[in-house]
N, CA, C and O atoms as CSV, one atom per row, in Angstrom:
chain,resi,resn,atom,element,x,y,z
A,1,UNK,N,N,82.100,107.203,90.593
A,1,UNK,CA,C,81.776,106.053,89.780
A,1,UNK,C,C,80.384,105.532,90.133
A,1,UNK,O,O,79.680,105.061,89.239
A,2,UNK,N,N,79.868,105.610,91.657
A,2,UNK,CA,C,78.862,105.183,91.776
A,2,UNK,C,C,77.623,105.727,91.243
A,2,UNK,O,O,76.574,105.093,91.138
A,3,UNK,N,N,77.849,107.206,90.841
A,3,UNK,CA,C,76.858,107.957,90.173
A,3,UNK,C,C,76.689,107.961,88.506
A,3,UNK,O,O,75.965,108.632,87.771
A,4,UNK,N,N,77.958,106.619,88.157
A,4,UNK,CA,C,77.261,106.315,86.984
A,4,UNK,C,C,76.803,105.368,86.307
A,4,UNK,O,O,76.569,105.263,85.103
A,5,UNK,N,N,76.629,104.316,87.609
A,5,UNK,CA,C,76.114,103.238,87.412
A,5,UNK,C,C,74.593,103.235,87.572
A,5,UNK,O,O,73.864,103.908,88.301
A,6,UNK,N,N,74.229,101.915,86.332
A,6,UNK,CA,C,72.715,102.550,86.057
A,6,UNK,C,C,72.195,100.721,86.059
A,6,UNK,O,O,72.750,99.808,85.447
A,7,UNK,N,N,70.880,100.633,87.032
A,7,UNK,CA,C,70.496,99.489,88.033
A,7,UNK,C,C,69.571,99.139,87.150
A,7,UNK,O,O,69.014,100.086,86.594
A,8,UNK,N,N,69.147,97.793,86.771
A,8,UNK,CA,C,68.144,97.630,85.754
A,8,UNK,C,C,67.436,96.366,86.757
A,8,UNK,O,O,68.080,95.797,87.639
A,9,UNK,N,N,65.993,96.064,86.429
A,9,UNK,CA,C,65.675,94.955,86.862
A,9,UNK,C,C,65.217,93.537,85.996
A,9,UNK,O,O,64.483,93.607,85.011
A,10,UNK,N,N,65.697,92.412,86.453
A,10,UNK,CA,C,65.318,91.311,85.673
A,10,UNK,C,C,64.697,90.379,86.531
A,10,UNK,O,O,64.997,90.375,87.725
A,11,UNK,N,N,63.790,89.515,86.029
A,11,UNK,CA,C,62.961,88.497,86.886
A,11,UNK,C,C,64.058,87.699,86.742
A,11,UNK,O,O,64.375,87.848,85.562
A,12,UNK,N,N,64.755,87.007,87.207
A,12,UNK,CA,C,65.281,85.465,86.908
A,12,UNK,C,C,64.473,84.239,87.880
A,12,UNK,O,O,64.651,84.232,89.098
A,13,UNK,N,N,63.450,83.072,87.113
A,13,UNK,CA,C,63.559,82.251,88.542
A,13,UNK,C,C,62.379,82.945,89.525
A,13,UNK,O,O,62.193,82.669,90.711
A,14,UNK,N,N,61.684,83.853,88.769
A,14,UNK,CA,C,60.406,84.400,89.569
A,14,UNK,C,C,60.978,85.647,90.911
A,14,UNK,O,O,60.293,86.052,91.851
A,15,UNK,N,N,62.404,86.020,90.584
A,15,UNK,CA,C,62.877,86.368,91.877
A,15,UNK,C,C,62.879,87.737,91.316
A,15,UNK,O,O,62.954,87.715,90.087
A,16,UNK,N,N,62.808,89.192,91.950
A,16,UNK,CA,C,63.325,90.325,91.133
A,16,UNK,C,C,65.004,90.895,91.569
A,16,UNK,O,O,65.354,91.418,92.627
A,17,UNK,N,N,65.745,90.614,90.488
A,17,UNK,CA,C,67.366,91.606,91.349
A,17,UNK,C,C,68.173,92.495,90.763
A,17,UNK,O,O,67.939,92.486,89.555
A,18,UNK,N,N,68.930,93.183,91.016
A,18,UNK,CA,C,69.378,94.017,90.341
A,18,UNK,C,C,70.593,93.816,90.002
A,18,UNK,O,O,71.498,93.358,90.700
A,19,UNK,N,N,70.636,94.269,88.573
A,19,UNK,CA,C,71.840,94.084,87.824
A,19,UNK,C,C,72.546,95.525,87.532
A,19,UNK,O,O,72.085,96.576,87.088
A,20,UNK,N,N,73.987,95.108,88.007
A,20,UNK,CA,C,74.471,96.717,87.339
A,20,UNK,C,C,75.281,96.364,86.538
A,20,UNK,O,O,76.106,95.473,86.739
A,21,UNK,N,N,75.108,97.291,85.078
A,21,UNK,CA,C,75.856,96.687,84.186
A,21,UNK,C,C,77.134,97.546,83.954
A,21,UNK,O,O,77.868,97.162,83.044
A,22,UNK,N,N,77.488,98.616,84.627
A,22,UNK,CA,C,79.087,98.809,84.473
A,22,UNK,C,C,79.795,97.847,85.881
A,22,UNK,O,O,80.819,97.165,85.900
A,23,UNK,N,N,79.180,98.016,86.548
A,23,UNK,CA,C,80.110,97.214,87.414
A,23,UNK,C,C,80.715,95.731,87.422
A,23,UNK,O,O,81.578,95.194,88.117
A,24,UNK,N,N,79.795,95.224,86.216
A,24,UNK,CA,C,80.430,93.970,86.446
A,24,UNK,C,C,81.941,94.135,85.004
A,24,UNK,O,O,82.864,93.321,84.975
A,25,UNK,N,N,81.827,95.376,83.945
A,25,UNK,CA,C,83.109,95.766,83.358
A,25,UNK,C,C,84.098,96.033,84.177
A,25,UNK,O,O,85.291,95.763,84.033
A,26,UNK,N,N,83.469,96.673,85.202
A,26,UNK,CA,C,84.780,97.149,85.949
A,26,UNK,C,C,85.577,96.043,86.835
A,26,UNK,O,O,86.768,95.861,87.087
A,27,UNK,N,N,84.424,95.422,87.172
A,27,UNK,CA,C,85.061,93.569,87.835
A,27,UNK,C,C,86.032,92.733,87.153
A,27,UNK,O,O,87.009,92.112,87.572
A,28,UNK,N,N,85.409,92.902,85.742
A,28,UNK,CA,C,86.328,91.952,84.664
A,28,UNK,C,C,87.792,92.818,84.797
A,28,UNK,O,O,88.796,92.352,85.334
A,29,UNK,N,N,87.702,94.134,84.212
A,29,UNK,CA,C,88.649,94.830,83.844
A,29,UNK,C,C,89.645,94.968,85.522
A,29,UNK,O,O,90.857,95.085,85.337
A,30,UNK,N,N,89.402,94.961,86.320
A,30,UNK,CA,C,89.425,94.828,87.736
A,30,UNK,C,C,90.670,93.332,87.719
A,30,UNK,O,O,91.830,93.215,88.112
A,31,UNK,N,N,89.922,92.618,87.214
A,31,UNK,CA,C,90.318,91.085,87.421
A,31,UNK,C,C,91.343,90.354,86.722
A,31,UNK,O,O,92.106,89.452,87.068
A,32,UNK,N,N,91.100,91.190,85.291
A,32,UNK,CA,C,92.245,91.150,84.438
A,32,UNK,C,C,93.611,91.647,84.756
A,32,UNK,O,O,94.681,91.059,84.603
A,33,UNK,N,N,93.404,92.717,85.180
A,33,UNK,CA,C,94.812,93.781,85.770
A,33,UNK,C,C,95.205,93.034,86.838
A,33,UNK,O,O,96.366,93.234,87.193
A,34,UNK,N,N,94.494,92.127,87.534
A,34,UNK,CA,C,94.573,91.884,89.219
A,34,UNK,C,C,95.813,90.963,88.569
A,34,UNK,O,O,96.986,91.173,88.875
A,35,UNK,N,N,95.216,89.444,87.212
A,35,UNK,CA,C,95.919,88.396,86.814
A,35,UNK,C,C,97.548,88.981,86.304
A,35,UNK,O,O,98.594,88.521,86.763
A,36,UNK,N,N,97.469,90.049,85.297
A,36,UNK,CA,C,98.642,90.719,84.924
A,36,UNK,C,C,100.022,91.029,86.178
A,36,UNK,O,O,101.211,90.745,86.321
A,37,UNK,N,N,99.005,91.737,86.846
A,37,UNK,CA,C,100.160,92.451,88.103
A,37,UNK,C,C,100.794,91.481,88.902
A,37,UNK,O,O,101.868,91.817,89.402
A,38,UNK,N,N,100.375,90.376,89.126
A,38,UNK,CA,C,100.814,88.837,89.822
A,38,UNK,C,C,101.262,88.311,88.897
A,38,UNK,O,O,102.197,87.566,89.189
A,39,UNK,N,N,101.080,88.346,88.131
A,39,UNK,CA,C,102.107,87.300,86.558
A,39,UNK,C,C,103.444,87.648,86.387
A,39,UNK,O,O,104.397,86.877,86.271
A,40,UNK,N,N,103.447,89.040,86.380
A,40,UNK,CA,C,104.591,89.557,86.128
A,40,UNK,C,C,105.610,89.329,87.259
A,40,UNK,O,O,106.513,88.495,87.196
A,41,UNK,N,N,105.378,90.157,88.309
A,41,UNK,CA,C,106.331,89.476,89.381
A,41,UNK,C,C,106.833,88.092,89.442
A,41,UNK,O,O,107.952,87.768,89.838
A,42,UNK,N,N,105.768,87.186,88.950
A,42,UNK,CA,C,106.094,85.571,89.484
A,42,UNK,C,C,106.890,85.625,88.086
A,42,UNK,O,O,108.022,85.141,88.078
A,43,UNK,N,N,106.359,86.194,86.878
A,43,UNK,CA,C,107.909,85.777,85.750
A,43,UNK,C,C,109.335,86.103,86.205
A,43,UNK,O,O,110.487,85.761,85.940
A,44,UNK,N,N,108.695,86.921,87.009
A,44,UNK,CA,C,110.060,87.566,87.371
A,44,UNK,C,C,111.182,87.020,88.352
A,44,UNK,O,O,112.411,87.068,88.402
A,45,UNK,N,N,110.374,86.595,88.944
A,45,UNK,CA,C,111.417,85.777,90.364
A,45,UNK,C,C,111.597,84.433,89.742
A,45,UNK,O,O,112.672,83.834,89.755
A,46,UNK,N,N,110.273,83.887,89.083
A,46,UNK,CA,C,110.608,82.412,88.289
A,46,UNK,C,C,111.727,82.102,87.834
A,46,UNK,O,O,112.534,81.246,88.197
A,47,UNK,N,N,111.755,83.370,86.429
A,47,UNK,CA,C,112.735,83.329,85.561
A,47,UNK,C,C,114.399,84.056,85.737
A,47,UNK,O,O,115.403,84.101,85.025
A,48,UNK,N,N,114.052,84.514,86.966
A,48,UNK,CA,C,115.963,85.665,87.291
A,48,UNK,C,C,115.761,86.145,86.262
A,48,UNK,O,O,116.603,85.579,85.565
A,49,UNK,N,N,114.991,87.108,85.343
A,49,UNK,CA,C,115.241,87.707,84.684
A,49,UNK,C,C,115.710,88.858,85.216
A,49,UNK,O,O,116.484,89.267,84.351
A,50,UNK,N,N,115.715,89.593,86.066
A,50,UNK,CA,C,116.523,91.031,86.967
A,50,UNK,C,C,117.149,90.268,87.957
A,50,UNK,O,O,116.808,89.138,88.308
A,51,UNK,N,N,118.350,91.126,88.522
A,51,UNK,CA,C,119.243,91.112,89.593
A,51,UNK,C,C,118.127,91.300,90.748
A,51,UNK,O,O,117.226,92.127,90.614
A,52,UNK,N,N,118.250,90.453,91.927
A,52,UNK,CA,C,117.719,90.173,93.167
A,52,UNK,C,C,117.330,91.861,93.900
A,52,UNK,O,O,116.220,92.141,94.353
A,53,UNK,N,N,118.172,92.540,93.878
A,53,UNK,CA,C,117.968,94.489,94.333
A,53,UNK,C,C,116.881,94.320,93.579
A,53,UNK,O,O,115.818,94.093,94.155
A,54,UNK,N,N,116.920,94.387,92.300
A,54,UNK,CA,C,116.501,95.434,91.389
A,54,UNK,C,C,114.913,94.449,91.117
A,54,UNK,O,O,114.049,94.882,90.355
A,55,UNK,N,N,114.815,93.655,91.565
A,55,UNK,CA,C,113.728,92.143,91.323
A,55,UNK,C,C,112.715,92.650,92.821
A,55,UNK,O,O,111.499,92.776,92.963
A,56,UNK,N,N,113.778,92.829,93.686
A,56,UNK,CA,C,112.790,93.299,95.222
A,56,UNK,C,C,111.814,95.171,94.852
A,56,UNK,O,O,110.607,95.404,94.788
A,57,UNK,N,N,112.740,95.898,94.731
A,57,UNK,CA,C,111.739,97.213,93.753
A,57,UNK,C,C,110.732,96.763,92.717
A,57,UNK,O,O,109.523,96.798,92.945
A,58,UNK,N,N,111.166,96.406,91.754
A,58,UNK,CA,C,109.807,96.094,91.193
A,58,UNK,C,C,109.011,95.571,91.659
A,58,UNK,O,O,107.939,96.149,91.837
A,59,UNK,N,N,109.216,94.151,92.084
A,59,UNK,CA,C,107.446,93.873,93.099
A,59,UNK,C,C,106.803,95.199,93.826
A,59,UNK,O,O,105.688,95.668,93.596
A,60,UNK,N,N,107.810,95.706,94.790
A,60,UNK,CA,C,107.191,96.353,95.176
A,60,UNK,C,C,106.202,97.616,94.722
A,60,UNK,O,O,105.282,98.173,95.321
A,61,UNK,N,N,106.756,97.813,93.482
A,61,UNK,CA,C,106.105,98.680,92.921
A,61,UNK,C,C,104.571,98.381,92.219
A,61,UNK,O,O,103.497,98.981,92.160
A,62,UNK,N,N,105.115,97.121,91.738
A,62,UNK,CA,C,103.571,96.284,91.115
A,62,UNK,C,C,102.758,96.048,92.374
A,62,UNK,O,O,101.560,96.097,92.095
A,63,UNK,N,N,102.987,95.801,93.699
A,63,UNK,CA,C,102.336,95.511,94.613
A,63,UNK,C,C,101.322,97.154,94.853
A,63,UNK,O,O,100.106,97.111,95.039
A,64,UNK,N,N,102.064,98.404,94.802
A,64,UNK,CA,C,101.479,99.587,94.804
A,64,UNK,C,C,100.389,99.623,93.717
A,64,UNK,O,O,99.234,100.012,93.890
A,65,UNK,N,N,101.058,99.043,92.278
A,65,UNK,CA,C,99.945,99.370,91.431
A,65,UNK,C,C,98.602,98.641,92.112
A,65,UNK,O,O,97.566,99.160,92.528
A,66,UNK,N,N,99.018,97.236,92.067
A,66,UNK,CA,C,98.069,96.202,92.560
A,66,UNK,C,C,97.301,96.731,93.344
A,66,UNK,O,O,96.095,96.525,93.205
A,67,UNK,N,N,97.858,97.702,94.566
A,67,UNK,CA,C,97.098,98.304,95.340
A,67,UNK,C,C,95.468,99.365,94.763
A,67,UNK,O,O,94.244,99.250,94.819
A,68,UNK,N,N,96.218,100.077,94.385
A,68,UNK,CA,C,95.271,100.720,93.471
A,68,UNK,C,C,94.149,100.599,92.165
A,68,UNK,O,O,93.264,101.343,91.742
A,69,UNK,N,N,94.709,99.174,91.741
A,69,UNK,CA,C,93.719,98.888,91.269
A,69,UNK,C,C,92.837,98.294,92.020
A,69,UNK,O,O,91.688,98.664,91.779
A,70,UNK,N,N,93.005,97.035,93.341
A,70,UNK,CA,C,91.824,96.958,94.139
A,70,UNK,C,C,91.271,97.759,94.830
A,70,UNK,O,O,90.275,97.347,95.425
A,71,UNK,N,N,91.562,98.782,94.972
A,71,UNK,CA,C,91.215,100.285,95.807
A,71,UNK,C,C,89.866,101.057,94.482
A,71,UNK,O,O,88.795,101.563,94.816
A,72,UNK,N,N,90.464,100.891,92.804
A,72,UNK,CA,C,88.920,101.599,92.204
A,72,UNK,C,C,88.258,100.503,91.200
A,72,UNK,O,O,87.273,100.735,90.499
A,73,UNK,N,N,88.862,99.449,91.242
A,73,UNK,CA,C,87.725,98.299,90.010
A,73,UNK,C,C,86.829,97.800,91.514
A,73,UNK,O,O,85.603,97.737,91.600
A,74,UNK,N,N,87.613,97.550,92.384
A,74,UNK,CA,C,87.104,96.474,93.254
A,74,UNK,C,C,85.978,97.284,94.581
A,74,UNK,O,O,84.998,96.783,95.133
A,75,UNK,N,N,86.535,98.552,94.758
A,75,UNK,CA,C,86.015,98.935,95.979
A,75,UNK,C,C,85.178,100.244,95.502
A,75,UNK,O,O,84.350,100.851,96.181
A,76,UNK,N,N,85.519,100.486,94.398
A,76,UNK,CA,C,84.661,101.385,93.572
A,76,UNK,C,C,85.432,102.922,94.077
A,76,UNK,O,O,84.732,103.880,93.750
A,77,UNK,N,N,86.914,103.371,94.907
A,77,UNK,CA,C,87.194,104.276,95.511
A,77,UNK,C,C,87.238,105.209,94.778
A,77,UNK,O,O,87.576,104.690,93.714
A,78,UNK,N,N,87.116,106.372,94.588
A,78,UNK,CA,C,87.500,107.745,93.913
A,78,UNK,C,C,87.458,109.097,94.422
A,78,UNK,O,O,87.629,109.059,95.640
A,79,UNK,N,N,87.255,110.633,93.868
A,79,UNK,CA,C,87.171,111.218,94.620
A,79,UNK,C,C,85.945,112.003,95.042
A,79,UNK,O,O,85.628,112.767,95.954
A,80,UNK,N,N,85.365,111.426,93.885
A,80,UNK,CA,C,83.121,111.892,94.260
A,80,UNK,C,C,83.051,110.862,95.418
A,80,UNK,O,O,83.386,111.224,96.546
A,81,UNK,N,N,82.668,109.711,95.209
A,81,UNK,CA,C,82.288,108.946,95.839
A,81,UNK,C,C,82.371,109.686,97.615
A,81,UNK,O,O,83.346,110.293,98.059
A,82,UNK,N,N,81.165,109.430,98.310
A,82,UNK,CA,C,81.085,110.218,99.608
A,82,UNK,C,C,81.303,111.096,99.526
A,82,UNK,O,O,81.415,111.578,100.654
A,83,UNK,N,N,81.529,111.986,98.571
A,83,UNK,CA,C,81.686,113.482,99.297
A,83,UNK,C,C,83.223,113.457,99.806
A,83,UNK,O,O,83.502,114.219,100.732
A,84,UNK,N,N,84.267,112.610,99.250
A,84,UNK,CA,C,85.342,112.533,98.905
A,84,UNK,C,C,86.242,112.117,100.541
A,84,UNK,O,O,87.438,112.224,100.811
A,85,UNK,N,N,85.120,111.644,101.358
A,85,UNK,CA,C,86.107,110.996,102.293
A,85,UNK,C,C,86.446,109.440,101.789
A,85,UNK,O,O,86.878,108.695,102.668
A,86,UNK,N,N,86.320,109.005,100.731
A,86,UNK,CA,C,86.735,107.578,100.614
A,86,UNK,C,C,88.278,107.944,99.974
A,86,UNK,O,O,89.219,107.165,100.128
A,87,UNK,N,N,88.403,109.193,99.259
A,87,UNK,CA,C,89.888,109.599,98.889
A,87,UNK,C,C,90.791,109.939,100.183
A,87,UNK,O,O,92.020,109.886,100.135
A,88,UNK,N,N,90.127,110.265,101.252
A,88,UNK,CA,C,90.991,110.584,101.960
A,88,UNK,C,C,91.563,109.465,103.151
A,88,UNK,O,O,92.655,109.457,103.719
A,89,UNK,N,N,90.351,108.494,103.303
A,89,UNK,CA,C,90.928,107.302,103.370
A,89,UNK,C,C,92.101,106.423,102.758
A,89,UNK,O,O,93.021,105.705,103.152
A,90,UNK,N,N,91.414,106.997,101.282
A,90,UNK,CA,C,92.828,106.070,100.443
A,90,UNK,C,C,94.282,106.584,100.546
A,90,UNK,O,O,95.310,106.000,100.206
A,91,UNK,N,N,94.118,107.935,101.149
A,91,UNK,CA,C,95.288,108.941,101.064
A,91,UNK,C,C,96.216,108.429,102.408
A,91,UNK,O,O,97.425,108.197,102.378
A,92,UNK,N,N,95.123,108.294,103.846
A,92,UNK,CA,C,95.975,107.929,105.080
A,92,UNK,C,C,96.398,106.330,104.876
A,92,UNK,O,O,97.376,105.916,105.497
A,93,UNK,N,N,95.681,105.469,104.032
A,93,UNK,CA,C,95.865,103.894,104.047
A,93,UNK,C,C,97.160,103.870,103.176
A,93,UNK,O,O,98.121,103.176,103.508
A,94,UNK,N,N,97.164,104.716,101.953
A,94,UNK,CA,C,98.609,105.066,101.353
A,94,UNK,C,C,100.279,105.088,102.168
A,94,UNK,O,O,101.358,104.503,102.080
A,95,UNK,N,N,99.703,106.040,102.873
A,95,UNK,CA,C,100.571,107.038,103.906
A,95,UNK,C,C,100.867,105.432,104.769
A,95,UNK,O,O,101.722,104.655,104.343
A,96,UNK,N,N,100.296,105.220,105.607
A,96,UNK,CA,C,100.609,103.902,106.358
A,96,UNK,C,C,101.081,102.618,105.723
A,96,UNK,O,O,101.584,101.728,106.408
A,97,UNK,N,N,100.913,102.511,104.342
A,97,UNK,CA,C,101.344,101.244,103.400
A,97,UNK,C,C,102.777,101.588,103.937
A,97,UNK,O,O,103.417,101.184,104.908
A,98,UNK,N,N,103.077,102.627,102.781
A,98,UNK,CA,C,104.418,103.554,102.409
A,98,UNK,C,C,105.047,103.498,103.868
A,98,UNK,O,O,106.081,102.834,103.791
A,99,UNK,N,N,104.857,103.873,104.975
A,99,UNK,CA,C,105.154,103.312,106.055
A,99,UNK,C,C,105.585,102.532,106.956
A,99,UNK,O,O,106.393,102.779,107.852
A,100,UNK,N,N,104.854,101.246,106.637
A,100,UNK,CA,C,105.198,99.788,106.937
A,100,UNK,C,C,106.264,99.352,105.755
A,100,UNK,O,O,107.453,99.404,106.067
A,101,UNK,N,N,105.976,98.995,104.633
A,101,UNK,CA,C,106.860,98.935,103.399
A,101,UNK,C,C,108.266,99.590,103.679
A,101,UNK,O,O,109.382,99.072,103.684
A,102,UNK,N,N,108.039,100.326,103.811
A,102,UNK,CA,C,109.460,101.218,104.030
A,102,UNK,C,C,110.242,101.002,105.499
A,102,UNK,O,O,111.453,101.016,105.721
A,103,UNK,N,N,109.279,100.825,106.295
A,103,UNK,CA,C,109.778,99.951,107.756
A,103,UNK,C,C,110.385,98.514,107.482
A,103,UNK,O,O,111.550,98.177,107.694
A,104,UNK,N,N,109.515,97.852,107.045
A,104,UNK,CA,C,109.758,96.404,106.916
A,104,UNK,C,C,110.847,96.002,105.708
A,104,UNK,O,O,111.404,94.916,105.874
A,105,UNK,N,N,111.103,96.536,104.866
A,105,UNK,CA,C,112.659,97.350,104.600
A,105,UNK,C,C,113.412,97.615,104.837
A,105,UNK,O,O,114.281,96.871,104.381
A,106,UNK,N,N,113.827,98.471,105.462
A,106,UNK,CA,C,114.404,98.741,106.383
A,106,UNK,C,C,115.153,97.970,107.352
A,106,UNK,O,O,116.327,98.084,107.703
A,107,UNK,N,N,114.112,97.040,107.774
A,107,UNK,CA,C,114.783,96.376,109.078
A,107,UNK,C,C,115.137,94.975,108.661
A,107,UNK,O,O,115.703,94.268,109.495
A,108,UNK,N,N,114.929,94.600,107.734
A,108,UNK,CA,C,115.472,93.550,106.786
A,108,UNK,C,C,116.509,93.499,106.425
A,108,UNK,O,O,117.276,92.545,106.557
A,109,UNK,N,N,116.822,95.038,105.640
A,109,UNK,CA,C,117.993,95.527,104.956
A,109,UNK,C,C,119.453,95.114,106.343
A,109,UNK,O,O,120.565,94.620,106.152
A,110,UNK,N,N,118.869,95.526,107.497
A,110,UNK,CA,C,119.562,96.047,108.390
A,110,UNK,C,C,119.996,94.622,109.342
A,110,UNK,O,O,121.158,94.540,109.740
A,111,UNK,N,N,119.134,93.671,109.631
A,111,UNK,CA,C,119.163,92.915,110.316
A,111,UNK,C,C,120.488,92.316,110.244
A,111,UNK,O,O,121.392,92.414,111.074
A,112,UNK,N,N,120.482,91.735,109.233
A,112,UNK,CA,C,121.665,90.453,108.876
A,112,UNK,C,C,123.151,91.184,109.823
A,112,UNK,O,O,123.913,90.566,110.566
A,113,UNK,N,N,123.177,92.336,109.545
A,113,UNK,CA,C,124.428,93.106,109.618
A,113,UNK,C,C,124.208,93.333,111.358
A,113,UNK,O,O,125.175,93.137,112.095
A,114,UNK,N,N,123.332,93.610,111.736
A,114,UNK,CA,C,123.065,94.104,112.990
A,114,UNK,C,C,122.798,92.774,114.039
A,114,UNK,O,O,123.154,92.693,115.214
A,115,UNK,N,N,122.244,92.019,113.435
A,115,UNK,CA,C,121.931,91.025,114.822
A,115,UNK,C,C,122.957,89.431,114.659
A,115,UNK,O,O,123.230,88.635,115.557
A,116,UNK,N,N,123.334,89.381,113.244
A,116,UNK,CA,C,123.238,88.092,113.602
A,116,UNK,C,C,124.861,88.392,114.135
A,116,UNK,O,O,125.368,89.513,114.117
A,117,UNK,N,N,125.580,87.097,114.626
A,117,UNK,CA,C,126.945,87.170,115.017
A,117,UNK,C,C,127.807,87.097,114.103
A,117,UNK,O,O,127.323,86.740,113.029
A,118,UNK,N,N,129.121,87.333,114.096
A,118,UNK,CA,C,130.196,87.527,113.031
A,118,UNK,C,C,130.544,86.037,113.029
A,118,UNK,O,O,130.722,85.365,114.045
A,119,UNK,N,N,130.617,85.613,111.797
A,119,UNK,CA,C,130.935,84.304,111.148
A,119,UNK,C,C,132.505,83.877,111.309
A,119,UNK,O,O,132.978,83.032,110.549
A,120,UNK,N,N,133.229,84.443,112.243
A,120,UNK,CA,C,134.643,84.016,111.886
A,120,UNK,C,C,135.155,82.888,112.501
A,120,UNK,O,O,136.161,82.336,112.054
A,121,UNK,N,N,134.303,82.301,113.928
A,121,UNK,CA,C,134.407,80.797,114.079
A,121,UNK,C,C,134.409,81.001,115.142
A,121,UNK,O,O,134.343,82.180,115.492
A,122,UNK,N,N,134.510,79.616,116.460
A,122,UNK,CA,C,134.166,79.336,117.278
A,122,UNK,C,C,133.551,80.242,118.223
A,122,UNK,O,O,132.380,80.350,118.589
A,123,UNK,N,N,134.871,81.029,118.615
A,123,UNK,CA,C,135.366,81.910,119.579
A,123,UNK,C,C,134.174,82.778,119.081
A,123,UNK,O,O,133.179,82.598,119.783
A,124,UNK,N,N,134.057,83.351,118.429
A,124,UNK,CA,C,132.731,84.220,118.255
A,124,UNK,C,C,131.692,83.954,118.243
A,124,UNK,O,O,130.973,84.912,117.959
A,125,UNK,N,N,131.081,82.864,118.464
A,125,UNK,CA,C,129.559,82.392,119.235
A,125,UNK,C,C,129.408,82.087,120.356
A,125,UNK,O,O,128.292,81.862,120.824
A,126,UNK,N,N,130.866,81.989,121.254
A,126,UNK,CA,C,130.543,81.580,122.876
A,126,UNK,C,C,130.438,83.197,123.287
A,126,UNK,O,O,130.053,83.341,124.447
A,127,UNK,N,N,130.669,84.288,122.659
A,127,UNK,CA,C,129.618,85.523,123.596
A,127,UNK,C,C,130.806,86.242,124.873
A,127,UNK,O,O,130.501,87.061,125.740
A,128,UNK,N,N,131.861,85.771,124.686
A,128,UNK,CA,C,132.621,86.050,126.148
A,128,UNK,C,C,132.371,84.699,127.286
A,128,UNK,O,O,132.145,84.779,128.493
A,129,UNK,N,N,132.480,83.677,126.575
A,129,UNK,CA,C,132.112,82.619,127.337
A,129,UNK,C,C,133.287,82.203,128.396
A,129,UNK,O,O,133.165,81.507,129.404
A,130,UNK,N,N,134.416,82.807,127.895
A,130,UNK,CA,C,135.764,82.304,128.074
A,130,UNK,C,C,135.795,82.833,129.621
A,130,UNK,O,O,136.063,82.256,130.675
A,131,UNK,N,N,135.322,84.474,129.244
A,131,UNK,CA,C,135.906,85.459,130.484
A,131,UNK,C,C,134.791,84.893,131.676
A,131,UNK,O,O,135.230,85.076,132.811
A,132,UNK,N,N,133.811,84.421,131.642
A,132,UNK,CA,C,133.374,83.752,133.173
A,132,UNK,C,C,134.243,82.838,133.720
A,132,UNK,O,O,134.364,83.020,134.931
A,133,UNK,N,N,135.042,81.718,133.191
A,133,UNK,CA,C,135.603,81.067,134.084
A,133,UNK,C,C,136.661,81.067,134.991
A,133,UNK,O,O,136.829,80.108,135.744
């Protein structure tokens, strides 16, 4: 992308600077998608329009898109760009999202069941309190 942006100069104000004129399309178009991908989720949890499961996947999925669009409106990433180590960046930062996401998942999913104590009353929050005395 960076090789097809084309740098023009304007005085503004006696000053000389450069303007690139796809990049600021790609900012808008960038910015627009950014407003969409956050709208939707928040209709979504706003309104209960999906079941709570099925409400937690989709964000997450819009959060991936989201990802990717600040990864090529915003950061300009692709697979020319450098001589294609900025793709392979995007490839290990992927890999580690997918990672954590799927960790932090995981141990969410798992917690409630695993740590907290069984709700059936007294006797089950003193821990064996009984058997010390």
């Amino acid at each position: 992308m960076s090789d097809q942006l084309h740098h023009a100069e304007h005085d503004h104000d006696g000053h000389t600077t450069f303007v690139t004129h796809y990049a600021m399309k790609d900012y808008a178009i960038g910015f627009v998608l950014s407003l969409v991908l956050t709208a939707i989720p928040f209709w979504l949890v706003m309104g209960h329009v999906l079941p709570p499961e099925t409400t937690k996947w989709v964000i997450m999925g819009f959060a991936a898109i989201q990802f990717v669009v600040q990864m090529i409106y915003f950061l300009h990433m692709n697979s020319k760009s450098e001589g294609g180590w900025n793709l392979m960046a995007l490839l290990l930062t992927t890999v580690l999202l997918v990672i954590v996401l799927a960790g932090s998942i995981w141990v969410m999913t798992h917690m409630n069941a695993n740590m907290m104590p069984a709700m059936g009353g007294a006797s089950d929050t003193t821990h064996g309190m009984h058997d010390m005395q």
